[in-house]
C-alpha positions in Angstrom: -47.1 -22.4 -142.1 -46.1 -25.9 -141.5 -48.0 -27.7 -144.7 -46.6 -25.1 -146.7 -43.2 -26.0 -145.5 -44.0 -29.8 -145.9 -44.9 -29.1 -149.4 -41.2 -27.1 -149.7 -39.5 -30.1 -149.0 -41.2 -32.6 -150.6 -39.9 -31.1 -153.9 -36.2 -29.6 -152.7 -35.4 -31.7 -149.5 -34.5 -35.6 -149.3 -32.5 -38.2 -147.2 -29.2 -36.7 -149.0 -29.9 -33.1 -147.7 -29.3 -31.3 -144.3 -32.2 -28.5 -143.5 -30.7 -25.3 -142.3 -32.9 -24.0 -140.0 -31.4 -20.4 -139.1 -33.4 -18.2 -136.3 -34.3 -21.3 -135.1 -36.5 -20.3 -132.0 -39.0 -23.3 -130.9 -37.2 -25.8 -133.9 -40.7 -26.6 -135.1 -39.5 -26.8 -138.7 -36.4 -28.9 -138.0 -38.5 -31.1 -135.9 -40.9 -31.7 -138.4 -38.3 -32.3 -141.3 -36.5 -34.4 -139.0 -39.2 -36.6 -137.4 -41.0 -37.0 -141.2 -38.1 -38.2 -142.3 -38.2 -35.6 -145.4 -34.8 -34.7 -144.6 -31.7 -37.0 -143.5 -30.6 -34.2 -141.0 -30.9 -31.1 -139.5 -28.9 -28.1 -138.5 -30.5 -25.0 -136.3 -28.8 -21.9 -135.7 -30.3 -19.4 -132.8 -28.5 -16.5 -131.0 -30.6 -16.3 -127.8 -28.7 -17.9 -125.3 -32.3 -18.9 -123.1 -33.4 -20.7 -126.1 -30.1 -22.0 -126.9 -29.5 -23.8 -123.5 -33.0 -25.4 -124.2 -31.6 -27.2 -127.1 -28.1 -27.8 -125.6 -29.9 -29.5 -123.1 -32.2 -31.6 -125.0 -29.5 -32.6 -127.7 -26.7 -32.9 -125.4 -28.0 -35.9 -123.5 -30.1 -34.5 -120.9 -33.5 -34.6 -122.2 -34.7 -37.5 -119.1 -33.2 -34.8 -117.0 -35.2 -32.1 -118.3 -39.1 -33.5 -118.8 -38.6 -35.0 -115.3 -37.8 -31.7 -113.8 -40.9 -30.4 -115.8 -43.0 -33.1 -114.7 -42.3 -32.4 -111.2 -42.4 -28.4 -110.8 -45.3 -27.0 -108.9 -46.6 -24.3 -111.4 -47.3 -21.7 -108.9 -47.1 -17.4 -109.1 -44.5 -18.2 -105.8 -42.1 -20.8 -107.7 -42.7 -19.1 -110.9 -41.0 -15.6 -109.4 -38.7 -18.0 -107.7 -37.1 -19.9 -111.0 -37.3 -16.6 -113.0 -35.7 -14.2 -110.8 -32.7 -17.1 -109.5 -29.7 -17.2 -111.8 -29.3 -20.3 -112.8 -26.0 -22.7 -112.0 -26.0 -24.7 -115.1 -27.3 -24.5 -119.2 -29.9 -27.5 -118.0 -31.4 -25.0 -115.5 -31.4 -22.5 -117.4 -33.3 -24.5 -119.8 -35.7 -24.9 -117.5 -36.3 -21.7 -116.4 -36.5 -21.0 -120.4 -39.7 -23.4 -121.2 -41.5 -22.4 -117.5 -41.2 -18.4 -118.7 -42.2 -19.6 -122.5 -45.3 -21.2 -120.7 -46.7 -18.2 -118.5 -45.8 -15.3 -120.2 -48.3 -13.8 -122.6 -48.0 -15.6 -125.9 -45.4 -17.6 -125.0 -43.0 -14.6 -125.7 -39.6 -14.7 -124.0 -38.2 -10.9 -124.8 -37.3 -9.4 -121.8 -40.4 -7.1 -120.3 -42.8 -9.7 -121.4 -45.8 -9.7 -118.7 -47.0 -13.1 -117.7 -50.8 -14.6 -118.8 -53.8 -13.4 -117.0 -56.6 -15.2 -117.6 -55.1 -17.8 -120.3 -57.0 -20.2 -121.7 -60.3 -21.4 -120.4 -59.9 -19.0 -117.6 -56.9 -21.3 -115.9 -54.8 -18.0 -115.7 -50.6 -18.8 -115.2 -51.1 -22.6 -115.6 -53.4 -22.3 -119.0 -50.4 -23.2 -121.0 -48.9 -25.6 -118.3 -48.7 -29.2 -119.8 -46.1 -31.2 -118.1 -46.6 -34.9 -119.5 -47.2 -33.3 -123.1 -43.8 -30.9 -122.6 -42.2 -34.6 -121.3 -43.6 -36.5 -124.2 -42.7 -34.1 -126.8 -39.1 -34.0 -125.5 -38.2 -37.5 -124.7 -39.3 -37.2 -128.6 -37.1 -35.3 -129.7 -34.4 -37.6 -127.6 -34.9 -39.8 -130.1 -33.7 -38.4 -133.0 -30.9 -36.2 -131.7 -28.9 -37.9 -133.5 -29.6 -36.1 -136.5 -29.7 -32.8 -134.9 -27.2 -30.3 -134.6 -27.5 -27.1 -132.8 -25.0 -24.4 -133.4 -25.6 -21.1 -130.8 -24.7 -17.7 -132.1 -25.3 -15.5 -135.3 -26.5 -17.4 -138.7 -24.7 -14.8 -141.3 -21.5 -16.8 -141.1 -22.8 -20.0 -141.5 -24.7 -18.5 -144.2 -21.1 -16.9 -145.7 -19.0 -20.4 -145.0 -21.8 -22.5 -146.9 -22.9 -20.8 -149.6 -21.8 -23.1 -151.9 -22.8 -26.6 -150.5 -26.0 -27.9 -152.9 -26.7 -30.5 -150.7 -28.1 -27.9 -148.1 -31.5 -26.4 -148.0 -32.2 -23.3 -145.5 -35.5 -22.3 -144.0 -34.9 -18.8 -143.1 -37.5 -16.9 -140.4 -35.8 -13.8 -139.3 -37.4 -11.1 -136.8 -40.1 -9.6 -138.7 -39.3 -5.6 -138.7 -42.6 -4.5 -137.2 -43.1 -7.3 -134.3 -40.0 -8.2 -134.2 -38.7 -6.0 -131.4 -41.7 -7.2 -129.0 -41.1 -10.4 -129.6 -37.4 -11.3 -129.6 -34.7 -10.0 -127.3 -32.1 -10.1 -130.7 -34.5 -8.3 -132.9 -32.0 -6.0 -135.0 -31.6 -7.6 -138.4 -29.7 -6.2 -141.4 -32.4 -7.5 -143.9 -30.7 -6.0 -147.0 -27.6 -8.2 -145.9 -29.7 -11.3 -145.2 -31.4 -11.5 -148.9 -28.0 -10.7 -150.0 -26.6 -14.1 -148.7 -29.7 -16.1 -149.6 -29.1 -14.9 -152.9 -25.6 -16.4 -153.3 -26.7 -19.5 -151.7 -26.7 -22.7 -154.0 -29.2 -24.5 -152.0 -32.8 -24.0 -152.3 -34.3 -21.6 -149.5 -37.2 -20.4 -147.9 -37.9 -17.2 -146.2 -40.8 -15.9 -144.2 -41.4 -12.7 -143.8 -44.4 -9.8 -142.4 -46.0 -8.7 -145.6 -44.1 -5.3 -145.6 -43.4 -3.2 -149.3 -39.9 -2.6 -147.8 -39.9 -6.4 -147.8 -41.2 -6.8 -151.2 -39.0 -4.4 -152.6 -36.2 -6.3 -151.1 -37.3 -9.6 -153.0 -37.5 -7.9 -156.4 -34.2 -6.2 -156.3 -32.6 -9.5 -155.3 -35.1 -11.2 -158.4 -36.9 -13.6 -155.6 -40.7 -14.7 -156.1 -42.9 -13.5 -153.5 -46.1 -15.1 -152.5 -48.8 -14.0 -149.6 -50.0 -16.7 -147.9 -52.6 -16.4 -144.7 -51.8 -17.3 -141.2 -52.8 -17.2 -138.0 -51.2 -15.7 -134.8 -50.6 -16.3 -131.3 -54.3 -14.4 -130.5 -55.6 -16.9 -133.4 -56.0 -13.8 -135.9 -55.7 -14.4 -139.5 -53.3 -12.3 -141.1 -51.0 -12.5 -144.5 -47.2 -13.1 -144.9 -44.7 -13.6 -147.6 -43.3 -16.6 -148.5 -40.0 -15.9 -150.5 -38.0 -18.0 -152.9 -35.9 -18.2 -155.7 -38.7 -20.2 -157.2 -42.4 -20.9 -155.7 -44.1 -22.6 -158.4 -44.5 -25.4 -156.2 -46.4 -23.0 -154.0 -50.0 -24.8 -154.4 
């Protein structure tokens, strides 16, 4: 999804916008927009408060902290129980307890119930996914540009209310999908109707992902949106098709 995003804002973003980046999760869009310099700045909006202390942390100062810590935990099934089932004193530790549980669990899944990885890749069971100078790398990265990174913790329909009317935004909008969304999310429940609704009175350009659902479809033609399938792959490498949807996608190559 990320080219096709790259090709979004290369026509509708710029060094005079601010990407919106609302059910932000892993950032990867902001990240990119940020770091390719193909917007000047960034805001991302996520209501999980395990995934919110990760960017807290990172943004608020503490990223040396917080790759060091990864660099140094022992990745076994006895510190892995340990960190997950503590609660944890602080937003930085609870940051870390966030990426160790996005690392073993199946998928990298953090709703609550998840099971942790079996075999994993190559056979390497828990650990498969356990990279600790890449995780340091990437995050002393992200350090960097902070700067032009805002993070804002709680629900994304009143930004989307207050800011309707601002052109020099752009939103990227990825909600829960309705049929995986409740395995994969611990805030899953989404008035959809409601969320095309905003996007609709927004004056910026959006994007919207979606699972290629009619209910979806039938969503974007009330609210006169284009609608375009594109193929992707997911966490178990399987090719399937979503919806990209727009007000206009004709540069949708």
């Amino acid at each position: 999804m990320v080219p096709r995003i790259r090709e979004w804002l290369s026509v509708f973003g710029g060094l005079d916008k601010e990407l919106i980046e609302t059910f932000a999760g892993g950032g990867i869009v902001t990240l990119t927009a940020v770091m390719e310099n193909l917007v000047g700045r960034a805001t991302m909006i996520e209501l999980d408060e395990d995934v919110a202390a990760v960017w807290e942390t990172i943004l608020g100062g503490e990223a040396e902290w917080l790759s060091n810590e990864i660099e140094r935990f022992n990745l076994t099934q006895e510190n892995v129980n340990s960190i997950l089932s503590e609660s944890p004193q602080s937003v930085r530790e609870r940051a870390l307890a966030t990426i160790v549980k996005n690392r073993v669990t199946r998928g990298g899944i953090l709703a609550p119930g998840v099971g942790f990885v079996k075999h994993g890749e190559n056979g390497k069971g828990l650990a498969s996914r356990w990279y600790p100078k890449t995780l340091k790398k990437r995050i002393l990265a992200i350090d960097q540009v902070r700067h032009r990174i805002k993070f804002i913790q709680g629900d994304a329909v009143p930004f989307l209310k207050k800011h309707a009317n601002r052109e020099d935004l752009v939103f990227f909008i990825d909600p829960p999908y309705i049929k995986a969304g409740r395995r994969l999310y611990k805030y899953s429940d989404i008035d959809h109707d409601l969320l095309f609704k905003l996007a609709s009175n927004l004056s910026g350009n959006f994007l919207m992902t979606y699972d290629n659902e009619e209910e979806i479809r039938a969503l974007a033609q009330e609210y006169g949106f284009q609608a375009r399938t594109v193929p992707m792959r997911n966490t178990h490498l399987a090719e399937k098709l979503e919806l990209l949807i727009g007000k206009d996608l004709d540069w949708l190559s």
